[in-house]
N, C-alpha and C positions, 0 to 999 in steps of 0.2 A: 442355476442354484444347486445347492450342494448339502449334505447332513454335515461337513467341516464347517461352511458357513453361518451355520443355522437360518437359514431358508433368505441370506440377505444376496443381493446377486454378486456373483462376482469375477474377475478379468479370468479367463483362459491363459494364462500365461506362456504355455507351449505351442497354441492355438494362434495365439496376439506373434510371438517372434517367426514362425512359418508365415504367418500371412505379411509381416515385415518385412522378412527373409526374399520372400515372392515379388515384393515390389519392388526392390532394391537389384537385386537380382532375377529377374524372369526368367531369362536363360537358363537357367540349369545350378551348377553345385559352383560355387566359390575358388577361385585359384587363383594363389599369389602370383602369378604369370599372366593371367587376365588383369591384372588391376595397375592402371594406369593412372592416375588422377593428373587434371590436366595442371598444370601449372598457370597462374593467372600473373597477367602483369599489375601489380596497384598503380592506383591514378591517384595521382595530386587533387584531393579538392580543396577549395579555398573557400573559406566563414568570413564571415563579418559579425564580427561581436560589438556589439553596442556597451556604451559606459552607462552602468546603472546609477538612477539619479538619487540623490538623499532621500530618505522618507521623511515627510509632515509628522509622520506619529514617534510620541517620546518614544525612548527608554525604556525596556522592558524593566520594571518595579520590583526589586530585591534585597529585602524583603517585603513582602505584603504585608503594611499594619492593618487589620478587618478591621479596628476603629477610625479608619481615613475614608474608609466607606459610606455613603450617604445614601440609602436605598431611594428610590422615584416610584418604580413601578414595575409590576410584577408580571417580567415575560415567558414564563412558563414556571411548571413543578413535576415532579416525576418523581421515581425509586430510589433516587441517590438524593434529590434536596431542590430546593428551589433555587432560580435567575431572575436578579431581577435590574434593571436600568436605574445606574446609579450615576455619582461625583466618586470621583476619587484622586482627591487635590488637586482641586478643578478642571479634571479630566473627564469626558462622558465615557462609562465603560458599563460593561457587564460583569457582574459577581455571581457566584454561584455559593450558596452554602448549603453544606452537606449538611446530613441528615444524622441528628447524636453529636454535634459541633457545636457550641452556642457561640 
């Protein structure tokens, strides 16, 4: 914690890259003469992707008329509006209507 923070805790940034520094390198100080990286050979793998099959549920509805709506029953309410189990030409769905919307 710091008076720059105002008492919220915060990373050591010079602190964090030395102790990075440390484990990346243990040995000692950094040379472009030291640094080898190994070369890797890539492997072939092989997927099997499956055909995705049709879905049962229509067509996403656009536009939404809210008079095609037929409320049933009321699955919750909360800060933004209420859900409730409806029809919506003659489809079982959920509606939400906000709150300040009639």
């Amino acid at each position: 914690q710091s008076s720059a923070t105002q008492g919220r805790d915060a990373v050591d940034v010079v602190r964090f890259m030395k102790l990075l520094y440390n484990l990346v390198r243990p040995k000692g100080k950094f040379t472009l003469a030291a640094y080898k990286p190994q070369k890797v050979q890539a492997q072939q793998v092989l997927m099997s992707v499956h055909d995705a099959k049709q879905s049962s549920r229509p067509k996403r509805i656009d536009p939404v008329i809210p008079s095609h709506f037929q409320k049933q029953k009321l699955l919750g309410q909360g800060g933004q509006g209420t859900v409730h189990l409806g029809m919506y030409d003659s489809f079982k769905c959920a509606g939400k209507t906000l709150l300040g919307v009639a």
